[in-house]
C-alpha positions as CSV (number, residue, x, y, z in Angstrom):
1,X,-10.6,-5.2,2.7
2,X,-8.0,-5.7,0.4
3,X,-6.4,-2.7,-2.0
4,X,-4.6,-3.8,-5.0
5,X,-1.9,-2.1,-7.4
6,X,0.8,-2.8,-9.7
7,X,4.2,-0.8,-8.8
8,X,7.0,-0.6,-11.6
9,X,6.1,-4.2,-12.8
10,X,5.6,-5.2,-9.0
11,X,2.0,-6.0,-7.4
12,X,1.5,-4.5,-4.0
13,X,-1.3,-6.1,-2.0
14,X,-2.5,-4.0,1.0
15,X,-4.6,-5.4,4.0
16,X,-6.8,-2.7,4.3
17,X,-8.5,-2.9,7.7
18,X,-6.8,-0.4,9.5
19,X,-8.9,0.6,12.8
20,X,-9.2,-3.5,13.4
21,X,-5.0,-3.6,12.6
22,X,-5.9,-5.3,9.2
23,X,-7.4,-8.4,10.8
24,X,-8.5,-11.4,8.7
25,X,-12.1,-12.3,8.0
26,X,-13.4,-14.7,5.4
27,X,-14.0,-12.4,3.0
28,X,-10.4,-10.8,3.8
29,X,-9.2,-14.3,2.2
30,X,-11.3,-14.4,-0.6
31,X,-10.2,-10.7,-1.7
32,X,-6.4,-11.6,-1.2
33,X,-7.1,-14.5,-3.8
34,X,-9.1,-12.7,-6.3
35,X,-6.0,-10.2,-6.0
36,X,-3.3,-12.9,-6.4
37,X,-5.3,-14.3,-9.2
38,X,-5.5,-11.1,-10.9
39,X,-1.9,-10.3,-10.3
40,X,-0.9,-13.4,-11.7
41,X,-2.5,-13.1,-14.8
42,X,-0.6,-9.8,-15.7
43,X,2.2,-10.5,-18.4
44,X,4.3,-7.5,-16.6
45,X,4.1,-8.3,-13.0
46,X,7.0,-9.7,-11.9
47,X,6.7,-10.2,-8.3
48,X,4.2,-9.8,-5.3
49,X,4.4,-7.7,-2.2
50,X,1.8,-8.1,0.6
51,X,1.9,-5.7,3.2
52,X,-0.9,-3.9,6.4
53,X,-2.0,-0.5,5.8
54,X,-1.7,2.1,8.5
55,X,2.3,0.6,9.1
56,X,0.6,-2.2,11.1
57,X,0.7,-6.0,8.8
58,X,-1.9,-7.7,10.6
59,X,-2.9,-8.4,13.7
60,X,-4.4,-11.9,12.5
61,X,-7.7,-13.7,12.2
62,X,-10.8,-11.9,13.4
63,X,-12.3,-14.3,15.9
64,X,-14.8,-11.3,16.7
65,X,-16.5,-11.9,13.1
66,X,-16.8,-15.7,13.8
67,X,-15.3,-18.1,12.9
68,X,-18.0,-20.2,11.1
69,X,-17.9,-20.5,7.0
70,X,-19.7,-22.7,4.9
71,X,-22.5,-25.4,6.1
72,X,-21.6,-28.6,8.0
73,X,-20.0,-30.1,10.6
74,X,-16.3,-28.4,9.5
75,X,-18.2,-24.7,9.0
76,X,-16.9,-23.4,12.9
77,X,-13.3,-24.3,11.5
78,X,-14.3,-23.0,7.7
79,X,-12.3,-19.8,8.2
80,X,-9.2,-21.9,9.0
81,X,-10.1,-24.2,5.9
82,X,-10.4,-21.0,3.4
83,X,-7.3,-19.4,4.6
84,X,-5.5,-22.7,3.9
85,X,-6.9,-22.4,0.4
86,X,-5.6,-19.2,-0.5
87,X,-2.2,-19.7,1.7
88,X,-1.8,-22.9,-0.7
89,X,-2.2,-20.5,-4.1
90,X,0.0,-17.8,-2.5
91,X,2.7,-20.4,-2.5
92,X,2.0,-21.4,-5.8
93,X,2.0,-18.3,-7.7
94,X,5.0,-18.6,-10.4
95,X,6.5,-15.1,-9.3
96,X,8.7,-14.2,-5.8
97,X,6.3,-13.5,-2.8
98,X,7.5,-11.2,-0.5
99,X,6.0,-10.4,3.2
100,X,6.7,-6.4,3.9
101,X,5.6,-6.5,7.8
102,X,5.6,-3.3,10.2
103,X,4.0,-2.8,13.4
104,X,3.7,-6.7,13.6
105,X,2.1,-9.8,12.2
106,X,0.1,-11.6,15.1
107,X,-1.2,-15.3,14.5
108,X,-2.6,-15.8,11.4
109,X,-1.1,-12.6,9.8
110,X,2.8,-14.1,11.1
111,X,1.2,-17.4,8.8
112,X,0.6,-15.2,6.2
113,X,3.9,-13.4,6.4
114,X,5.8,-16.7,6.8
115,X,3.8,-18.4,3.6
116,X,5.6,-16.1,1.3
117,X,9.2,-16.6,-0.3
118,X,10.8,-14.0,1.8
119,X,10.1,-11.4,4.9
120,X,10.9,-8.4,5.3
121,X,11.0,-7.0,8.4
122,X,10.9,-3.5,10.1
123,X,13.7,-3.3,12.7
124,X,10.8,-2.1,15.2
125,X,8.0,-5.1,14.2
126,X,7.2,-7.8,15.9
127,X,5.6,-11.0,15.5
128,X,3.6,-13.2,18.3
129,X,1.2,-16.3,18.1
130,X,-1.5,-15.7,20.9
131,X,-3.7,-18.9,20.0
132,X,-3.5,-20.6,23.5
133,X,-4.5,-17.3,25.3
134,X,-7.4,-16.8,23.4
135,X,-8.5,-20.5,23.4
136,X,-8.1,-21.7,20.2
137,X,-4.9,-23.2,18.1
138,X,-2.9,-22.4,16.0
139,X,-3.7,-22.0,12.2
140,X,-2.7,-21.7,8.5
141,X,0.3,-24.0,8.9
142,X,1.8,-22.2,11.7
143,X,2.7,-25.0,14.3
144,X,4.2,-26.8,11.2
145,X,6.2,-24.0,10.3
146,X,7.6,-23.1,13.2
147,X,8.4,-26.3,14.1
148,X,9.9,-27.4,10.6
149,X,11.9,-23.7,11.2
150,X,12.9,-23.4,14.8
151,X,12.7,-26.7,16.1
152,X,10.2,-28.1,18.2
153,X,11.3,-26.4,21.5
154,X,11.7,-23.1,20.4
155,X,8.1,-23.6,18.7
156,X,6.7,-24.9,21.3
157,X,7.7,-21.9,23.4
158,X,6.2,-19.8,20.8
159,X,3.3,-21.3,20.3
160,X,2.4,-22.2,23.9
161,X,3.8,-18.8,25.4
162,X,2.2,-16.6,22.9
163,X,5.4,-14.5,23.5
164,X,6.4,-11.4,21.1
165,X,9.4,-12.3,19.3
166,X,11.3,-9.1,18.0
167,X,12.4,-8.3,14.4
168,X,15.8,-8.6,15.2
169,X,15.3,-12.5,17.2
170,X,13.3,-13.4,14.4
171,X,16.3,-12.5,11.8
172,X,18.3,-14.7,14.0
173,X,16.5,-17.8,13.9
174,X,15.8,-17.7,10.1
175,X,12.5,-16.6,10.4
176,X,13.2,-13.3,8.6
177,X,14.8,-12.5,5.4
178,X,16.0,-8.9,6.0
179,X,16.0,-6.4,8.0
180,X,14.8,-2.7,7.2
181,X,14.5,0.5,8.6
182,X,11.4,1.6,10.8
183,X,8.5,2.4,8.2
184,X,10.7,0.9,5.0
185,X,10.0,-2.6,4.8
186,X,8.0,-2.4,1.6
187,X,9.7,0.1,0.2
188,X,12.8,-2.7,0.7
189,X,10.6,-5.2,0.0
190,X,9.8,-3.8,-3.1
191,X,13.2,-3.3,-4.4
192,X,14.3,-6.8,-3.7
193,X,11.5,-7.8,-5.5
194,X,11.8,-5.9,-8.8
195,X,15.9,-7.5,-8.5
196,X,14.2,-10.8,-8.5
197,X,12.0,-9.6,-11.2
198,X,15.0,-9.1,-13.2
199,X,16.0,-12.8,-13.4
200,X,14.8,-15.4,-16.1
201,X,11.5,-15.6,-15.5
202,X,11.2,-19.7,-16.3
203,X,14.5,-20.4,-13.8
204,X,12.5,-18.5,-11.3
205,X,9.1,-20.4,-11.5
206,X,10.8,-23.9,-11.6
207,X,13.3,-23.1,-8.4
208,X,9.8,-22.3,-6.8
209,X,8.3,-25.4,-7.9
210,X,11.4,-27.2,-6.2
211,X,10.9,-25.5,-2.8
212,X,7.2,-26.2,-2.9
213,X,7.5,-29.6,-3.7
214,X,10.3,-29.6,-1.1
215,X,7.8,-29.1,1.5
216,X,4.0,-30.0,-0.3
217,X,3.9,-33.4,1.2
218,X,4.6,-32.9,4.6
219,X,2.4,-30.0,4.6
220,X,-0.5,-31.4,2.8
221,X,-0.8,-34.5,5.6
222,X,-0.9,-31.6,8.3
223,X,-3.2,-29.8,7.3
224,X,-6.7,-32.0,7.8
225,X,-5.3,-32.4,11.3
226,X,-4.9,-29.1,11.7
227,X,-9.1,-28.2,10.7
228,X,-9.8,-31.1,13.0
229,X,-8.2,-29.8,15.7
230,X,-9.5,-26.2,14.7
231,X,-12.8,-27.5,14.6
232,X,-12.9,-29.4,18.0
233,X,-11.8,-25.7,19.8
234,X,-13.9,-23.5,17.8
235,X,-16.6,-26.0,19.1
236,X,-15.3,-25.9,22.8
237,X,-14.8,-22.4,22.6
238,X,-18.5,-21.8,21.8
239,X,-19.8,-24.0,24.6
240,X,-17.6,-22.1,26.8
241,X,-19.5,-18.9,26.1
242,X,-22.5,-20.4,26.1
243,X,-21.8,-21.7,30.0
244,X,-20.7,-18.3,31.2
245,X,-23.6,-16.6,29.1
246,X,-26.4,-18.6,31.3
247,X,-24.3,-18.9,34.8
């Protein structure tokens, strides 16, 4: 589900679902993280590029391989409360993340996209947040996000809408590092990422640290509201098809 290499001192991570638009199931997650892991524990890897195989990033989580993981009353939400997990150690990694999205990144894949240091974005891509159309809510931080990025009417349009937001509107609002050509956003992304490389590996790491920590707070009291809520719809969603399965 997920392919893993190591480019010129860079490590390219590849969702690698490609007739499903790389959606994410659980175990999607916990192959990104044994990846990151073993990516960070290279001496020569400088930097981390996750892209979508097939020129499509991801089309995000796949509600069709349901939803529940783990035991208990928070297993319908468990996906939500795994990908939080692993978003959490993408931010954390000591090297510069970069997001290389073409096609688009949809949902939980624009979460993934946006959890990384920088995006980089194919002129052509696009990225949208569906959740309210397809009865559930938004996940992996993107309602925080948005609104910590955009501003809360501009996210709430997002978010509520479920429009598609173009490459180019995205690079407007912040929401995009740089732009690239159709079909050479990792090929940018890689580049910029073997110049970060190239800095003082220690200055790096700690300006992370200050971003995170920037942010870790505010994020870290969203986030159980955000499985509660996650949990309550997954729950309503399944009664919902349960009603229309005996009507």
């Amino acid at each position: 589900l997920v392919l893993k290499e190591v480019r010129d001192g860079i490590g390219l991570i590849l969702l690698n679902r490609p007739r499903q638009r790389n959606a994410l199931r659980c175990e999607s997650w916990t192959e990104l993280s044994a990846a990151l892991t073993a990516l960070v524990g290279d001496d020569c890897v400088g930097g981390v590029v996750i892209a979508g195989s097939s020129g499509f990033f991801s089309a995000g989580g796949d509600l069709k391989s349901g939803p529940a993981h783990g035991t208990g009353a928070m297993a319908p939400a468990g996906r939500v409360e795994h990908a939080q997990q692993v978003l959490a150690q993408l931010r954390a990694l000591p090297v510069p993340t970069l997001a290389a999205v073409e096609g688009a990144a949809v949902g939980l894949g624009w979460s993934l996209a946006l959890s990384c240091d920088l995006l980089v974005s194919a002129q052509d891509a696009f990225f949208s947040a569906p959740f309210v159309a397809r009865a559930v809510v938004p996940d992996g931080g993107l309602a925080w996000r948005l609104t910590q990025q955009v501003g809360r009417q501009r996210a709430a349009s997002l978010l509520l809408r479920g429009s598609r937001l173009s490459a180019a509107e995205a690079h407007r609002m912040g929401l995009v590092t740089e732009l690239a050509a159709a079909g050479a956003a990792v090929d940018t992304a890689l580049a910029i990422a073997a110049e970060l490389a190239s800095a003082d590996r220690g200055a790096v790491e700690m300006t992370k640290r200050l971003i995170e920590s920037a942010e870790a707070a505010q994020l870290a009291a969203f986030q159980p509201l955000e499985l509660a809520v996650a949990t309550v719809a997954q729950h309503r969603s399944a009664a919902a098809t349960a009603r229309a399965y005996y009507v």
